[in-house]
N, C-alpha and C positions, 0 to 999 in steps of 0.2 A: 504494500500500500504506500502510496507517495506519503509522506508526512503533509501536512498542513502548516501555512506559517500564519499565526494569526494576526490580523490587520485592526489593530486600534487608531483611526486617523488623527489622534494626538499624539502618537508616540513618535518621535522618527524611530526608521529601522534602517538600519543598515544593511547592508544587502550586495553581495558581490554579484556583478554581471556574470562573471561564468554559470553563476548558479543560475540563469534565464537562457542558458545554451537551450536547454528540451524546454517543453512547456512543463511552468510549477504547479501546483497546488498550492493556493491560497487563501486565506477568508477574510470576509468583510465584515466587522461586528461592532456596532456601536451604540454606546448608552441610551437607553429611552425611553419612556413611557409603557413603548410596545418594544414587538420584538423585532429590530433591526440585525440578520444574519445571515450571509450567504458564501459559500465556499464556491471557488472558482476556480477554473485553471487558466492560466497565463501565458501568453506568447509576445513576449519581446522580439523586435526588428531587431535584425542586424545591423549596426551602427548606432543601435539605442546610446551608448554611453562615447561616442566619439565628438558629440558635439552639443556640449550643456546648455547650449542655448536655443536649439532645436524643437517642434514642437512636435509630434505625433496625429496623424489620424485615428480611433481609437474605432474598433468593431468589437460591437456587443454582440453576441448569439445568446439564442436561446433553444433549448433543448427542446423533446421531444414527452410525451408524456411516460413512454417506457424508461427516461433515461433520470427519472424521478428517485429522490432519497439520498441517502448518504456515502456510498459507493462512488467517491469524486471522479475517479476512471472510466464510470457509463457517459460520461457528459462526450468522452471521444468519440463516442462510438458511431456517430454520422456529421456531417456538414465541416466546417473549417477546424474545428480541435481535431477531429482525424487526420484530416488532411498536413496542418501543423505536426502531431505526432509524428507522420509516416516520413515527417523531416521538408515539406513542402515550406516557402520562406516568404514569411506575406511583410508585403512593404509600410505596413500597420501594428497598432498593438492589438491584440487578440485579445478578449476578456469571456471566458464562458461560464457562468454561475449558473448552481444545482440547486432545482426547487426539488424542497422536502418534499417526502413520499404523500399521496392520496392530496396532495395540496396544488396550486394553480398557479401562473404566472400572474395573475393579476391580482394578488393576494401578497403575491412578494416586493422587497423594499431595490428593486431596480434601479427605477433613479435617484437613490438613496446613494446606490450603489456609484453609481454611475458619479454623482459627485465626489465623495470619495476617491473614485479613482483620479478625478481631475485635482485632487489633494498631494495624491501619493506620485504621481506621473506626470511627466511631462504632455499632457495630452492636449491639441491645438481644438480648443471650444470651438471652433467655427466645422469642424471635420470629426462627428461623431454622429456613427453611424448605427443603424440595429436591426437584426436579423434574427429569422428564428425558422423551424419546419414544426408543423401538426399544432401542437398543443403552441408552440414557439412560434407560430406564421399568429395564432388568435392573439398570442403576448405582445408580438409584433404593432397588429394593427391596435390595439389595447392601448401600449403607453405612446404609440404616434401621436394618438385624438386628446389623450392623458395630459402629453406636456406638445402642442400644435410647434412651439419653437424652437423645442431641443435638437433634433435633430437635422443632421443634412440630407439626410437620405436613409427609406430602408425598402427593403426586401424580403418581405413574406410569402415563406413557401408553406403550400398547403394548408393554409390555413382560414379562419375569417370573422367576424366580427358583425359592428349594429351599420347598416348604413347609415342611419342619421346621422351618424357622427360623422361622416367622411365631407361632413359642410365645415367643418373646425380645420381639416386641413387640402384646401384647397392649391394651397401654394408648395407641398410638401412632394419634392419628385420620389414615387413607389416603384417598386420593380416587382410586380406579385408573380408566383413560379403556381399552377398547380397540374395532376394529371388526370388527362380526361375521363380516366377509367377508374378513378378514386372513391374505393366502395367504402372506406372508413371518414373521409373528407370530402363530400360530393363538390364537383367541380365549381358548383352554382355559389356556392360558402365566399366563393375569391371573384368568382364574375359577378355578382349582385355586387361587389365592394367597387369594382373598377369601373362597373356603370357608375353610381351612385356618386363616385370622385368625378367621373367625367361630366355628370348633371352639375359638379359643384363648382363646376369652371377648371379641373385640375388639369392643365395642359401637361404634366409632367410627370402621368404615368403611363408603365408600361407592364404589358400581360402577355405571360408565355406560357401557351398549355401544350404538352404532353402527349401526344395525341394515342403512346399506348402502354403510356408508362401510368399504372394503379397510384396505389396514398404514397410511395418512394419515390418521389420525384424531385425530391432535396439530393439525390447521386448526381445528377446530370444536372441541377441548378449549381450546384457548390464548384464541380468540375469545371463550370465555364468561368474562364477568364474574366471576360466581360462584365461579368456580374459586377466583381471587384475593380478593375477599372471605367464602370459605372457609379458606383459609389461614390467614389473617390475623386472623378470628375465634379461632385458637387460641395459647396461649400456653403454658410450660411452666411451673410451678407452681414460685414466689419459694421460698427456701429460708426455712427456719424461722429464726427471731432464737435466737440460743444462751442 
């Protein structure tokens, strides 16, 4: 089992680059009312510590509802932390956190998270992105409507959500993945969303179905390039000088 390093974002930690050679095991835990916890795994760039003043694009994934619980290792087990494990070198920081068992993404402290890591990281606010397959494509379009200005961009695969909401982010470019023959995620889950954005004036999404690939079709969405220098091509617009 990987060890866990735990993340208090008042402490500084120390932390040598080599040890972000493979992706870590991490966790997010902080004081609160409620319960603010989530354990991740981590994929540092290459070049992360060559230039301190440097800023990062940071990709969040989110998992899948089988890759639920405490077992931080099932979190690899499909989309970019596999792909990172199998030694693949993404020109971003990678952040994958594990929802506890029988429990939901949209239940969990994400953009909690997600601050935090712009605590700990050099991460460039304007270039954070979020992504997820199944249970993680509903989480996806969840915290898009959630926070309309956080992000630059995301990409839900398989997944889907309320269309009302898709009037909160009409300006928000999506890249939704699903497959046509998706007997556990019907295909209609992701196309009601991408009409419903394009009713809302959303010039800046995009929909790719699958045409024989079942509920797996986070393989052939993760595998493509594109996807990622799609992301990454967007950024959220510098705030005005006062």
């Amino acid at each position: 089992m990987i060890p866990l390093r735990r993340f208090l974002p008042l402490v500084c930690l120390a932390t040598t680059l080599s040890a972000f050679a493979e992706p870590t095991a991490e966790i997010f835990e902080r004081p609160s009312n409620e319960i603010l916890r989530l354990p991740y795994l981590l994929s540092l760039p290459e070049g992360y510590g060559a230039d301190e003043s440097k800023r990062w694009p940071l990709v969040v994934f989110l998992h899948g509802a089988g890759e639920r619980g405490d077992q931080l290792a099932n979190v690899a087990k499909h989309g970019p932390p596999k792909l990172a494990a199998a030694g693949q070198k993404f020109p971003f920081i990678l952040v994958s956190p594990q929802c506890p068992a029988d429990e939901w993404w949209t239940e969990q402290p994400v953009l909690e998270l997600i601050d935090a890591l712009e605590e700990k990281f050099r991460v460039d606010p304007s270039r954070i992105y979020l992504t997820g397959l199944s249970m993680g494509g509903y989480g996806t379009w969840h915290f898009a409507t959630l926070a309309p200005k956080r992000f630059a961009a995301v990409a839900p695969v398989c997944g889907g959500g309320i269309p009302y909401k898709m009037r909160l982010i009409p300006h928000l470019p999506v890249w939704a993945f699903h497959g046509a023959k998706d007997g556990v995620v019907v295909l209609d889950e992701s196309a009601r969303l991408v009409e419903a954005l394009k009713k809302a004036g959303n010039t800046e999404v995009k929909f790719t179905v699958y045409p024989e690939a079942g509920h797996d079709s986070w393989t052939e969405a993760y595998a493509d390039q594109s996807l990622y220098e799609w992301l990454l091509s967007h950024s959220l617009p510098q705030p005005a000088n006062p």
